[in-house]
TORKOLDO-158063 format. One record per residue (C-alpha): residue number from 0; x, y, z. Coordinates in Angstrom, 1 decimal, padded with zeros to 4 digits. Layout:
REM residues N
+-----+--------+--------+--------+
|  nr |      x |      y |      z |
+-----+--------+--------+--------+
| NUM |      X |      Y |      Z |
...
+-----+--------+--------+--------+
END
This chain:
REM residues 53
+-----+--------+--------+--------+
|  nr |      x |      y |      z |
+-----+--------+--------+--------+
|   0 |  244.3 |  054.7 |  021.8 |
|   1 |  243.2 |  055.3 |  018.0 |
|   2 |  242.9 |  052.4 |  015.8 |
|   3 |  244.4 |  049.6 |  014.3 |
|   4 |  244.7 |  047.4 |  010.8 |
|   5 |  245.6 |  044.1 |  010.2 |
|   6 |  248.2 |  043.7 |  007.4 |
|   7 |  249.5 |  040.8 |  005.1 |
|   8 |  252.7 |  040.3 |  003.3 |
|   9 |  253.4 |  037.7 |  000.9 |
|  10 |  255.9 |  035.3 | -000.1 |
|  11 |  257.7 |  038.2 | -002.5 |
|  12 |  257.1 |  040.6 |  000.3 |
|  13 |  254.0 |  043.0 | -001.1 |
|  14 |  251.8 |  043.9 |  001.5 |
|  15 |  248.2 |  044.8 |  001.5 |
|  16 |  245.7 |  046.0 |  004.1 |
|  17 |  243.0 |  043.1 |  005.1 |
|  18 |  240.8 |  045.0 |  007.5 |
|  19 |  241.6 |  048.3 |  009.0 |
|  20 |  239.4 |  050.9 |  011.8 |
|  21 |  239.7 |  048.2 |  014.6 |
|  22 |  240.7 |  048.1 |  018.3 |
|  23 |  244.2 |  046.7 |  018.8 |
|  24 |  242.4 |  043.6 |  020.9 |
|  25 |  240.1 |  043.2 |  017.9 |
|  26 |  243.0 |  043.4 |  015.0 |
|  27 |  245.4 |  041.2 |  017.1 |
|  28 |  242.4 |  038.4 |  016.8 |
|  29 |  241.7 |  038.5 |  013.7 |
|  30 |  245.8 |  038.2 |  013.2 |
|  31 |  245.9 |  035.5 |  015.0 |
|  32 |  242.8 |  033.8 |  013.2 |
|  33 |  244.7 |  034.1 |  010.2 |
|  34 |  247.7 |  032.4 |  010.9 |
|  35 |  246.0 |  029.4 |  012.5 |
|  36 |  244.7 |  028.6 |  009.4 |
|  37 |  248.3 |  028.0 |  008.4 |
|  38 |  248.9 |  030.1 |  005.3 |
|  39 |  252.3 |  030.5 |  004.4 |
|  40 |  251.7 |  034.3 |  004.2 |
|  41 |  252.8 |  036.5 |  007.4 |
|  42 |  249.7 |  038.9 |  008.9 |
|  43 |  250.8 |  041.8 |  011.3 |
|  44 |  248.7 |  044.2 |  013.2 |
|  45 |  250.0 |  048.2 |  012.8 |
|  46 |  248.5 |  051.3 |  014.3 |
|  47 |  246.7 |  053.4 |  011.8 |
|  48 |  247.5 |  057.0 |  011.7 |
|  49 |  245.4 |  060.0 |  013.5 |
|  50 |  243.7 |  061.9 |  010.5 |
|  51 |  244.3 |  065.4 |  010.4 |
|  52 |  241.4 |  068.0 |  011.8 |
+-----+--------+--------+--------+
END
């Protein structure tokens, strides 16, 4: 399964990390959370990559 982060981007397109380490259920919430609060800025959940043993 592995986990999750929720990402925002910005009007000019930067992008930075708002919570990371969740379950994809848990990140697509909080997502969604975000943009009902109607901020012009575009959130996106993304599946975090395995760490290396």
């Amino acid at each position: 399964m592995g986990t999750h982060r929720v990402m925002r981007q910005d009007d000019n397109g930067n992008r930075f990390p708002v919570a990371d380490g969740l379950e994809r259920a848990e990140a697509e919430r909080l997502a969604a959370e975000f943009e009902a609060r109607g901020h012009k800025q575009l959130y996106r959940v993304e599946a975090e990559a395995a760490e290396a043993p």
